[in-house]
N, C-alpha and C positions, 0 to 999 in steps of 0.2 A: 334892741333892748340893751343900750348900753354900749352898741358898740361905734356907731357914731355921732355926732351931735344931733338934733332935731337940727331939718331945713337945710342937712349940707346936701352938695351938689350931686350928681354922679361923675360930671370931669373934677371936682375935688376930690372923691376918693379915690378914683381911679390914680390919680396921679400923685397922690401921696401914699399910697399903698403899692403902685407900682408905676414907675416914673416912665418906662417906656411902653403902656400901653394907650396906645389909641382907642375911641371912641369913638360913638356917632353924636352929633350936637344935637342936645335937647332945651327942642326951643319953651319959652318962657309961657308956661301954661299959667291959666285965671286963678284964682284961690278956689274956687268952686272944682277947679278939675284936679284927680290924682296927677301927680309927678311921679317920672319913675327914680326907682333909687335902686341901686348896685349895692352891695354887701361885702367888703372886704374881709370877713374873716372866713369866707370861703376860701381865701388863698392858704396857703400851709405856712406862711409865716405868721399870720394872724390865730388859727388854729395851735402853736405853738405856745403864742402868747395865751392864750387863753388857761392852758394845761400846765401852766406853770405854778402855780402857786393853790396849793392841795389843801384846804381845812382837813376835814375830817370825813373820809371816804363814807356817806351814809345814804345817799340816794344813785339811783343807778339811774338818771340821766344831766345834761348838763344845766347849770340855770345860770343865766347872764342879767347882770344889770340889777339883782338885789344886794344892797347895801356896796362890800368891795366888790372888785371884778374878780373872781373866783369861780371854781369851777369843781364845787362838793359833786363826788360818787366816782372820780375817778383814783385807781390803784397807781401802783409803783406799775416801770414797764414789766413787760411780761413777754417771753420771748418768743413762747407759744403764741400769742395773738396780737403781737405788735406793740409799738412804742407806747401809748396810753390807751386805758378799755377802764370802762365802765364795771362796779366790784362783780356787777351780775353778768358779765361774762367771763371776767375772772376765777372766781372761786366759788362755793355753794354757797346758796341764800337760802334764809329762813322764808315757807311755804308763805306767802302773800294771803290774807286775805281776802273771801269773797266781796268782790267787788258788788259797790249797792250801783242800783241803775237809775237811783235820784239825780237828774241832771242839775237839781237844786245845789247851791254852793253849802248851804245848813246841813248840819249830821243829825239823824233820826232823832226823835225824842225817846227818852228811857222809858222802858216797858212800864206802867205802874204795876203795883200788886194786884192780886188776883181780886183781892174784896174789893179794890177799889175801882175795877174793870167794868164801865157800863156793859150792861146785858143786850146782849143782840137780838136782834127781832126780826122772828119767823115774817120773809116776805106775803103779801097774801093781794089778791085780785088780780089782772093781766098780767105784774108781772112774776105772780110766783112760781116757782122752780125753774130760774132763771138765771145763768152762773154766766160772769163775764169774763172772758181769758185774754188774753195778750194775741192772741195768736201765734202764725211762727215763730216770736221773739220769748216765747214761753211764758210761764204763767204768772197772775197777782199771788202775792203775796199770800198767806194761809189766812192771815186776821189782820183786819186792819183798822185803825182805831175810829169807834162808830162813836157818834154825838149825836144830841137830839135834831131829829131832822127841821131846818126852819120853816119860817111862814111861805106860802105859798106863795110865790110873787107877780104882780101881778101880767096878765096876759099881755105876752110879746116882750116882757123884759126878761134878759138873761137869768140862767139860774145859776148861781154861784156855786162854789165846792164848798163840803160843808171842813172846818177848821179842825186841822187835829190837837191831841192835846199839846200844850205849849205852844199854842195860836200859830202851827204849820199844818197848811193844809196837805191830807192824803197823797201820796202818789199816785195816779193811774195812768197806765199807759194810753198812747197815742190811741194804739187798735179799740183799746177797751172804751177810751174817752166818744170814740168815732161808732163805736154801736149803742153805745146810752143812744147818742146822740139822736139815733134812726130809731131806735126803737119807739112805736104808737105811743106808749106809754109813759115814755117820759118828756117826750117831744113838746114843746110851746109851744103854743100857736104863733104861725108867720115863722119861726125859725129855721134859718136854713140847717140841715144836716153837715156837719163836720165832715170833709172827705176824708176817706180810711187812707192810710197808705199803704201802697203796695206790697205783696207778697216779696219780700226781699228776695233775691236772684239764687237758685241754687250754686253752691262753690263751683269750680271745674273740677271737671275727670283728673283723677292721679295719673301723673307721665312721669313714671321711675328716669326717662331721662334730662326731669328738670330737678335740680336741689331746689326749687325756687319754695316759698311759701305761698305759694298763688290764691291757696284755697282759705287762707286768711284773709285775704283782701278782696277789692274791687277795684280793678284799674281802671279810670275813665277817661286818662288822655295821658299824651307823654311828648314832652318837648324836648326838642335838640338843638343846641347850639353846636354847629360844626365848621372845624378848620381845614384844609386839607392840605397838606405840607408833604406834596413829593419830592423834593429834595430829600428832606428824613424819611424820606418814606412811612410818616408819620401822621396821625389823623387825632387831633385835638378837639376835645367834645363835651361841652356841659349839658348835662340831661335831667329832666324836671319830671318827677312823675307827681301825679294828682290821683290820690288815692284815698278808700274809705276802707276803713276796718268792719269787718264785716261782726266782729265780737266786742267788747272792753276791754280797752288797756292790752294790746297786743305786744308784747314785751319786745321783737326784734322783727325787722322784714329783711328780708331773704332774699336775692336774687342771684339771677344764674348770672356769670361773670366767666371770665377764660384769664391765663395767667398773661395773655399779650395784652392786657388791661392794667394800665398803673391806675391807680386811684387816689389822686390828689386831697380829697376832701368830702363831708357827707355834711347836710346840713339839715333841719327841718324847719318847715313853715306853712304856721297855722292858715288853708285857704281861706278868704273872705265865704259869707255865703251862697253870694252872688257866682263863686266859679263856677258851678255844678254848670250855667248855661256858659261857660265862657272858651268852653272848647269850640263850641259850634257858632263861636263870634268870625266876622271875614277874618280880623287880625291877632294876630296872637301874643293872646295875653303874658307874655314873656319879652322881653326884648333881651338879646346879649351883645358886649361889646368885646370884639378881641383884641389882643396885645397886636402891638405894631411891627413888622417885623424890620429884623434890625441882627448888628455884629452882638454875639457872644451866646452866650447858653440859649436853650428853648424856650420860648416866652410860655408863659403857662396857658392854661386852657381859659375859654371863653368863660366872661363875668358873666350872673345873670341879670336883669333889671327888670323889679316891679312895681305896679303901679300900686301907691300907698296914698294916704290921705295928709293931706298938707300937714307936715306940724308932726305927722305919728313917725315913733318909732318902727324901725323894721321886728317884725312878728318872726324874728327869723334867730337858731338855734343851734350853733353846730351837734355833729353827732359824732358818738365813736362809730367805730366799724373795724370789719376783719375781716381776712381771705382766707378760705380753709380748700384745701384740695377736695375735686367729687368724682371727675374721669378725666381720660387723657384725653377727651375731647371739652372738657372745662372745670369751672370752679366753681365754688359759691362764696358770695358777698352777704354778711349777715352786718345791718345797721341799728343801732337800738335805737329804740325810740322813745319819749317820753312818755313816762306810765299814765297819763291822765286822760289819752283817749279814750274818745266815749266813741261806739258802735256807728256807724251809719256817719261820722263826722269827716268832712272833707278836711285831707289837711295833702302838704306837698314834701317828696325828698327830692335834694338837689345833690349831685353827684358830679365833678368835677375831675374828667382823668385825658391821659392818653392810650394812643394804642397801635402799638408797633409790632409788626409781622403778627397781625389776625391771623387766621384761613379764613373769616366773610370779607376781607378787604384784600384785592388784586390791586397792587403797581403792578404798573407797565411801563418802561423808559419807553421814549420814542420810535429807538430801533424795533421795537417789537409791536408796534400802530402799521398799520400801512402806511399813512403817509409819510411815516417818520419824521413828525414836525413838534409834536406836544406830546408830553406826560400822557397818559393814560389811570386811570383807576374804576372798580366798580366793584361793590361787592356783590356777595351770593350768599344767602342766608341760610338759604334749606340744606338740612332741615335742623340741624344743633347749630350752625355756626355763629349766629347775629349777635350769640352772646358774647363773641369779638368783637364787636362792634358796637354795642352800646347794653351794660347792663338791665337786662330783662327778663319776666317770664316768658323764657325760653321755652315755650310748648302754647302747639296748638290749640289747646285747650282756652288761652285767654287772648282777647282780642279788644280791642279800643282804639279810638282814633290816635292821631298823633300830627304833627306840627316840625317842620325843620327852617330852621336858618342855615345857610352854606354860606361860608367865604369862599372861596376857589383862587389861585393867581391868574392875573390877568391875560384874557382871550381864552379862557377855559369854560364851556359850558357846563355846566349842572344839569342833570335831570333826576327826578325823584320819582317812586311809585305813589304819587300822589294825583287829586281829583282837582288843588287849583295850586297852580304853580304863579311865580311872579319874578322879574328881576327890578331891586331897588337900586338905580344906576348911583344916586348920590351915596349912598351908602356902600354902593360893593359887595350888597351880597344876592343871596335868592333866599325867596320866601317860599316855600311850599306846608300843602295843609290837607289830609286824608278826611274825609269829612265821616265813612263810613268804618264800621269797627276792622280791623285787621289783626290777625296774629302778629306776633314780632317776626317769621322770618321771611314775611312779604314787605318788611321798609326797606328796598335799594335804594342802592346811589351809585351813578354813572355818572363820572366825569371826564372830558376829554375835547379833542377837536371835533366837534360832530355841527353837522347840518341836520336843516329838517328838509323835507319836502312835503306837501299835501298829495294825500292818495284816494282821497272820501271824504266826506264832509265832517266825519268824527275821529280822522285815523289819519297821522302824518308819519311817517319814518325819520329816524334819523339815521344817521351813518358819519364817515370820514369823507371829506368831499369827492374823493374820486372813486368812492362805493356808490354813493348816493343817486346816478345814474342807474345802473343797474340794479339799484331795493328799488327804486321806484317805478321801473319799466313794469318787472315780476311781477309787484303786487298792487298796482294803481289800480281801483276801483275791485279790485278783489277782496279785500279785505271788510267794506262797504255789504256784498252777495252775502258772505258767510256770517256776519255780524246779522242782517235779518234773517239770513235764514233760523239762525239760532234762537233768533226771538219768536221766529212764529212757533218755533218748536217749545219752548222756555218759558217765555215769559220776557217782559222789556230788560235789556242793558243796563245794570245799575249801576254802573262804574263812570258814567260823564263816556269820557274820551276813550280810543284806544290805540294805542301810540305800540311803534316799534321800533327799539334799538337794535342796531347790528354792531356788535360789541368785533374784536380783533380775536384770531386765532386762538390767544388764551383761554378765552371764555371755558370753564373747563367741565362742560356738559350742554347739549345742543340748540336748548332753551328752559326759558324761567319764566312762569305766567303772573311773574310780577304784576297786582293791577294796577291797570291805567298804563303802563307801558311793559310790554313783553320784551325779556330780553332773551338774542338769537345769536348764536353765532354766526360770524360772515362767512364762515367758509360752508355752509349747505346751500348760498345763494346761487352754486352751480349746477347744482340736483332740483331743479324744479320741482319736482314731483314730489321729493323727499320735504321741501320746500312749504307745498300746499301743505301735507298732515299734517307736519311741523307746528305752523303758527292757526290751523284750524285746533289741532288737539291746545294751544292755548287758549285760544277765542274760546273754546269750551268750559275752562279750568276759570273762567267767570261767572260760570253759572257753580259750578261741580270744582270746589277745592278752592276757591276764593269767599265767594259770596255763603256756599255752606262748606265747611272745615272739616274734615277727620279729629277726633277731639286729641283723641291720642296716636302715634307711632305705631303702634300696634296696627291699625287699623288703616294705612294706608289706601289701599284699594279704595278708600268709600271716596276718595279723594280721583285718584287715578282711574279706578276701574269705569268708576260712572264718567269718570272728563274722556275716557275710552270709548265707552258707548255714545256718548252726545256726539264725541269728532265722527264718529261714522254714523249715525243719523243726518247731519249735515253736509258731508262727503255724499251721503243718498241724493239729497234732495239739491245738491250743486254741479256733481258731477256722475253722476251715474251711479246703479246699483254695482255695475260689474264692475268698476273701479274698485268703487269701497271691496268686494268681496274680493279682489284679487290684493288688496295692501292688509284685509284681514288674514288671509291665506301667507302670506309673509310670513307676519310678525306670529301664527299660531306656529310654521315651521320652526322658528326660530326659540317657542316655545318650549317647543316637543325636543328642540335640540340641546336648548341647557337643562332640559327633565334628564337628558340622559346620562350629560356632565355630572348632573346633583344625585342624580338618585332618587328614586320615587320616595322612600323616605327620608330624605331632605324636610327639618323643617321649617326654613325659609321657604316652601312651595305652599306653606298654609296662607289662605287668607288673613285668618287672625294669627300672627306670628305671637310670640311671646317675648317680648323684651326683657332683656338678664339688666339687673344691674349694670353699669360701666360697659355695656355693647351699645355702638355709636349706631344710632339708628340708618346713618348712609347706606348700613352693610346690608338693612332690609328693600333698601331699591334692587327690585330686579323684575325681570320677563312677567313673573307671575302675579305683582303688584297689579301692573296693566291688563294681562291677556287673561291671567284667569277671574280676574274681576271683572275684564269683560262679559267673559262666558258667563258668571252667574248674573250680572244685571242682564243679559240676556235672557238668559233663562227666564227670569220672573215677567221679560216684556212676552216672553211666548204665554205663560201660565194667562196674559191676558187674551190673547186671544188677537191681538188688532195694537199693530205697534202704534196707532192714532191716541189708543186710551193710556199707553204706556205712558207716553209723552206729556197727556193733561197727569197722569199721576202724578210724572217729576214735575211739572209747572208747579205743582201744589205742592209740591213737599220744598221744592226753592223758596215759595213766600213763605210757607210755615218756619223754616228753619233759617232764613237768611241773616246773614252777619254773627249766626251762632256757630257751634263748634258740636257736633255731633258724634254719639258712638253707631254699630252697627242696629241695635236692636230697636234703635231711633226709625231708622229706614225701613228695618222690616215691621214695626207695628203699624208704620203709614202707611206700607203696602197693603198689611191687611186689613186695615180701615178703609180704605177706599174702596177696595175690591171686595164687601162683603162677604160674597158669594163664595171664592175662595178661603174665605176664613170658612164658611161652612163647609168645604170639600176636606176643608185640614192639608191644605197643597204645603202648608211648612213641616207635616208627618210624612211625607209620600217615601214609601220604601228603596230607599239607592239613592235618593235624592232629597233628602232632609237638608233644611235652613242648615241647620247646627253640622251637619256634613260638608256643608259648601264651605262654611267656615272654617272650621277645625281639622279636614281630612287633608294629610300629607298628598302630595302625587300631581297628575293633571287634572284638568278639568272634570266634571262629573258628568256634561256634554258641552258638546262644540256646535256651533252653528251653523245652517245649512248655508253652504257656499254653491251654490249649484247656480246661483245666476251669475257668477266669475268664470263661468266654464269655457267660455268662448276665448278670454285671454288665460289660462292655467293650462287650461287644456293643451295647447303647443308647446309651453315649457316642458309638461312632462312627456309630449315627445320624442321632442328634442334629449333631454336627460336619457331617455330609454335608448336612443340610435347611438349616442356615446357610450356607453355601458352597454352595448348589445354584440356579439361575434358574427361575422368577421370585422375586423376592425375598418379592414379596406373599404367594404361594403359600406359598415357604419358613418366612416366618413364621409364618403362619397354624397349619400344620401343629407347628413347633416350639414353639409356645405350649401345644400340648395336651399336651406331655408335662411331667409334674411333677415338676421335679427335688427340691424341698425333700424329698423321699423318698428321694430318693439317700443311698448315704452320700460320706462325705467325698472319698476319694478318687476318685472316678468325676466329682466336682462338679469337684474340683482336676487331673485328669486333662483334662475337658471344656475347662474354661480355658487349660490349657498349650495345645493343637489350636490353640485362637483365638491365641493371643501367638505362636505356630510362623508363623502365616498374615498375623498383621499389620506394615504399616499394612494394614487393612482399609478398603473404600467405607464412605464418613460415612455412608449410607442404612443400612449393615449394624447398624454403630455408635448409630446411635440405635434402631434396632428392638431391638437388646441390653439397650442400656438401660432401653427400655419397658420389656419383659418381665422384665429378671432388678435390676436396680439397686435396686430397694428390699429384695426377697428377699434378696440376696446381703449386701446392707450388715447381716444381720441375723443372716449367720453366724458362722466364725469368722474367727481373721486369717488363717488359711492361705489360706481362700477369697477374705477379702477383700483380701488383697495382690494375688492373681493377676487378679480384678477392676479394683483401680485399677492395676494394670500394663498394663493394654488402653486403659483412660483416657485415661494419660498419652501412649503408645504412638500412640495416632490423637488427639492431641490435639483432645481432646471436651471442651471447655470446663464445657459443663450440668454435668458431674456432678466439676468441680474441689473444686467445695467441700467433698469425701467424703475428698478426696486430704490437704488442707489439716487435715479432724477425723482423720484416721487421723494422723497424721506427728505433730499436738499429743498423742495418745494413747497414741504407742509412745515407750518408751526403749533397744529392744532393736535390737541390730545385724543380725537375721535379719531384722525388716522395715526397717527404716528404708534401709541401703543401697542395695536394689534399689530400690527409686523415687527415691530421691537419681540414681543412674545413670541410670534412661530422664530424669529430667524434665532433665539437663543433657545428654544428648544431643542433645535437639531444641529445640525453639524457648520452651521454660519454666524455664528457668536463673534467669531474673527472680524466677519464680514461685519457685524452689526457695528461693533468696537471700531471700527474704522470710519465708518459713515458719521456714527454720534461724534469723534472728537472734531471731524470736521464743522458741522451743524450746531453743535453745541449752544454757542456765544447766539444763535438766534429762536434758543428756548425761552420760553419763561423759567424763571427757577423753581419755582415747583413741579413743572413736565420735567426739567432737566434732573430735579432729585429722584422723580420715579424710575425714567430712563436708567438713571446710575443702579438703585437696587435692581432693575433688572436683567442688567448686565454682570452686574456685581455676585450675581448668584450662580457657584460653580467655578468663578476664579479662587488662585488662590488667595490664604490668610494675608490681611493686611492689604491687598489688592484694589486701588478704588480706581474706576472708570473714569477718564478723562484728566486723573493729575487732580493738582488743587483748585486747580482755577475753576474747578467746572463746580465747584462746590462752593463755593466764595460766601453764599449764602447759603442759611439755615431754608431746607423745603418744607413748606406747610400744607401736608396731603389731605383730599378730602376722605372721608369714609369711604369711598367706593375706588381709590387710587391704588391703594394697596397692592403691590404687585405679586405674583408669586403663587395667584389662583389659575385653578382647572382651567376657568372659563373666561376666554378671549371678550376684552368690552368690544368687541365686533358682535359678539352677540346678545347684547344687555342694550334694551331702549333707552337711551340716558339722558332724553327729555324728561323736564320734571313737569 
């Protein structure tokens, strides 16, 4: 509208708006077909000019291309909300009035007098006492201006609306137009019936930790242009949302945003009608091109380019906008919009920023990859973070598909949590496209040296090539077993593909059931065992926390507890009963251990937690999210009677709720719709055991599940445990030496150990007879085993066998082992000891392991004191919610699978 000629090019403006950006050639389309066109005043020198020359501040948003180029409704700057804003977020405005919902361009005719008001007439025959409403969009009007009703016309031709006064005809809505339309009585012969349209979508659930305006709108798709520039460690991003107002004239939208987000530019534009299907087109309706890179300052972020009609102007608007702080874990980005939207109308904002040291976005220099060959990066969204990553509604509450473009430098692969991925060689970039609704903090991006391998017919790995041997041995045709069994049990795989990255040491929690590709960290490739639950409990989180949501943070467990119960239904029917019941018997010890940490009234131990304003939801991950959510979806599979029928209930409650975003009381009215019966026992009343008690009651579980077919492998653990802890010591040993654990499997070995770290400081006499016997075995398995080993070490500090503690801590760069022995050894009397080992290891942390390492060394030195000198600080650490060091509870005992 004005801001560039009709018919110019996209390498014209690109290159006269900014001289060193490249593009892709866009070849010479027919007159009949859209050309795409770029937009320059989405750059900030364009946006500058626009704001330059102020008539008279009187509308609050911007209009381009009437008369001069000017740009009436914005103020002086304002320091509070930035360089130029709009009067109505400046300073107070006079109340607006009520908006009419005539989508006609004409204003109402004046009421006449009351004498001169034709008189209404009492309806009479079929259809009298007969009232037409709006439906949920609310109701007609009180009076609306009646005229003699015309000639009858005749049969099979249309019936016309009858004329209001001043020759405009009535208003009626859609809904109301669409039940004339059916009803007997007024119906034509031969004429089809008007389809209604649909009950419009209720808002989402309120998540006190999104600022976002979610429950104004309707998001229906969201496109990304993305650069990724590790050199700056720097990630460049133009983002397209496609959105409908779910009201009139929504005055601003609102998104979650974080301050490691520069924001270059906001723009608006009006979608064609045709968008609504053009998410769910193969290619996306977006293209963008990036600047070229080259010597001097940052080239700016990605142009967007759309497809417009030969000859028209672009439909496109800048906007103002403004950051206002909301918690230390983000922001809010508030965009105004122009006041003339009408409800239910498709239109697009375009958002133009960077974004340096996120916490959803991990660099990795090469020393810190295995091969040490390429850059690394990938983010992690869950559960606040993504809003570093690309302005959004940050809560699980809202979900829609979404569309990325990737640049990457060359020989870096891309992968995306997406359903069809693509690489365009001539252009240089990857195309990827989510075809099914998602939350915002299931979009990753993994980029780096990675291979695939095929493992199944639906499921490849990737890795670093000298990983990619070993992911592929572990899990070839494994991952194929568990993927049906899930289905027999579920219901079919809605996700295409299921792909698995093994991300490097940093990864800083054990996995992410990102769909369509799970991300894992490589360092559990050595723990088999640990390995299987591992990426089963995400093949779960496809059915249970993908495909149906927890709406809100609060409500985690519906999320985890149920992707808890599916992993071990499928561990049933894969691997045995008494497997599964000995890896539940674990994680419930493990339970009961941090119950003792917390405190029975802890209330973090409730299912439904309560979210405080500005508390980062990370801090609600813990033991009890998983274990005691397990227990009560258990529960409710006992109340049936036949875990077979449990299974058809969840099949049906996954189609009923799929791709949506659920609370708990969702689940329990489906429970007890299915299961009649129990609705008439009243099993959600039952005395000790009430719904609203599972829910709401501080402590452990309300019950635990009968483990008695794991007796066979638990049973020798405890033992064993009892002949350690039993007098005389002599004896005890003696006896305990005959039995031969390196037959054990893994968790019965890692089980046995937690008993010992439950019991210690242990007598030094116990302590070295341990070590006789199991310290060279143990140092020979894996790290599961041998973290839980050198955590008794440090624990009774047994000097003999430090120097195991000192080669494990030079040997790990992953935050699952390294912080729990960082904790025990600066609890007690080896803080020395710790401080020594980090300044050596240091330079092969990541920096954000390396900043948490430093506060927790740092606690107990003295003032002004920082661990490791400068250098070890070089960079700002960007912790997740659950890094926070300085807690009771060792992450040795917290499941930091999400």
């Amino acid at each position: 509208m004005g801001c560039s000629p009709p018919g110019s090019s996209v390498r014209g403006i690109l290159q006269d708006q900014n001289p060193g950006v490249s593009h892709q050639r866009v070849p010479e389309e027919p007159p009949a077909r859209p050309a795409r066109r770029a937009f320059p005043f989405l750059q900030p020198s364009a946006w500058a000019t626009c704001t330059r020359r102020l008539p008279r501040p009187h509308a609050s948003h911007l209009v381009l291309g009437r008369g001069p180029r000017t740009a009436p409704g914005l103020t002086a700057p304002s320091r509070a909300l930035g360089p130029w804003v709009p009067r109505s977020l400046a300073e107070p405005r006079a109340p607006r009035p009520p908006a009419h919902d005539d989508p006609g361009p004409a204003a109402p005719a004046a009421r006449p007098p009351r004498a001169q008001r034709p008189r209404r007439r009492r309806p009479s025959g079929a259809g009298a006492g007969r009232r037409t409403a709006r439906g949920r969009a609310g109701r007609l009007p009180a009076r609306l201006p009646v005229v003699p009703a015309p000639r009858r016309p005749a049969p099979g031709a249309p019936r016309p609306l009858p004329a209001a006064p001043g020759g405009r005809r009535p208003w009626i809505s859609p809904s109301a137009a669409a039940m004339a339309a059916q009803c007997c009585c007024r119906k034509a012969p031969g004429a089809e019936a008007a389809p209604a349209r649909p009950p419009p979508e209720p808002p989402p659930a309120l998540d006190v930790a999104s600022a976002s305006s979610a429950q104004l709108f309707r998001l229906r798709h969201l496109q990304l242009g993305l650069e990724l520039r590790p050199e700056a460690r720097e990630l460049a991003g133009c983002l397209v949302l496609e959105l409908c107002a779910r009201r009139p004239a929504p005055r601003a939208l609102v998104l979650d945003a974080h301050p490691a987000l520069r924001l270059h530019s906001a723009a608006f534009r009006r979608a064609p009608a045709a968008a609504a299907t053009a998410a769910a087109a193969a290619e996306p309706p977006c293209a963008f091109a990036f600047a070229a890179p080259g010597p001097g300052p940052a080239p700016p972020p990605p142009l967007p380019a759309f497809c417009e009609a030969p000859g028209a102007e672009p439909a496109c608007c800048p906007l103002a906008f403004r950051v206002d702080p909301f918690t230390d874990y983000g922001s809010s980005l508030t965009v105004t919009l122009p006041p003339e939207l009408q409800a239910h109308q498709p239109f697009q904002v375009i958002l133009r920023y960077t974004s340096t040291d996120a916490p959803a976005i991990w660099w990795l220099d090469p020393e810190l990859t295995y091969g040490s060959a390429k850059p690394f990066v990938f983010t992690q969204g869950h559960s606040v973070c993504n809003r570093s990553f690309f302005p959004c509604f940050d809560t699980p509450a809202v979900k829609c598909t979404y569309s990325a473009v990737v640049k990457a430098p060359s020989g870096v692969q891309v992968l995306m949590s997406a359903t069809q991925s693509s690489y365009v060689e001539e252009e240089g970039v990857y195309r990827f496209h989510m075809e099914h609704p998602v939350p915002a903090y299931l979009v990753a991006l993994v980029a780096g040296d990675l291979q695939p391998a095929d493992i199944g017919p639906r499921s490849r790995v990737w890795a670093e090539p000298c990983l990619l041997p070993t992911a592929t041995s572990k899990l070839s045709g494994a991952v194929e077993q568990w993927l049906s069994a899930a289905e027999r049990l579920y219901g079919p795989y809605l996700w295409g593909r299921y792909d698995i990255v093994f991300l490097p040491p940093s990864f800083p929690i054990v996995a992410m059931e990102n769909p369509c590709l799970t991300f894992i960290t490589s360092s559990i490739l050595e723990s088999d065992e640990f390995l299987v639950i591992d990426v089963i409990h995400e093949v779960a989180h496809s059915w249970f926390g993908n495909a149906v949501t927890n709406a809100t943070w609060e409500e985690m467990w519906l999320s985890e507890g149920l992707a808890t119960y599916a992993q071990r239904r499928i561990t049933t029917e894969t691997h045995g009963a008494a497997f599964t019941c000995l890896e539940t018997a674990f994680r419930l010890d493990a339970l009961h251990r941090q119950m003792k940490l917390l405190g029975e009234d802890s209330p973090v131990s409730k299912l439904q937690v309560k979210l405080e304003p500005g508390v980062n939801p990370s801090h609600l991950m813990n033991l009890f999210t998983y274990e005691k959510g397990y227990c009560f979806v258990y529960y409710l599979s006992q109340l049936c009677g036949d875990p077979q029928r449990f299974d058809d209930f969840l099949r049906a409650y996954v189609e009923k709720y799929k791709f949506t975003s659920v609370v708990a009381q969702d689940l329990l009215d489906s429970f007890l719709t299915f299961f009649p019966e129990l609705k008439e026992q009243s099993v959600d009343c039952r005395a000790g055991l009430e719904f609203e008690r599972w829910l709401n009651a501080t402590g452990p579980p309300l019950a635990e599940p009968d483990l008695s077919q794991g007796s066979s492998l638990t049973r020798p653990v405890e033992a064993l445990f009892q002949l350690w802890t039993a007098e005389p010591l002599d004896q005890a040993a003696a006896s305990a030496s005959a039995i031969d654990i390196s037959k054990w499997r893994t968790f019965q070995t890692a089980l046995f150990l937690d008993r010992l770290l439950d019991g210690s400081p242990l007598p030094q006499e116990v302590v070295m007879s341990l070590s006789k016997c199991y310290s060279s075995l143990l140092d020979s398995m894996n790290a599961e085993i041998r973290i839980r080993w050198l955590q008794i070490v440090v624990r009774n500090d047994y000097y003999p066998d430090l120097h195991r503690v000192r080669r494990f801590l030079e040997s790990q760069m992953s935050r699952m082992y390294t912080i729990p022995l960082y904790e025990d050894l600066c609890t007690g009397a080896l803080k020395s000891f710790a401080l020594e080992v980090f300044c050596q290891t240091q330079g092969r942390l990541h920096p954000n392991l390396r900043r948490t390492i430093q506060q927790i060394l740092s606690q107990g030195l003295g003032p002004g004191a920082e661990p490791g000198g400068a250098a070890a600080d070089s960079e700002p650490g960007l912790l997740l919610g659950d890094e926070a060091p300085g807690g009771t509870i060792s992450l040795r005992d917290v499941n930091v699978s999400a």
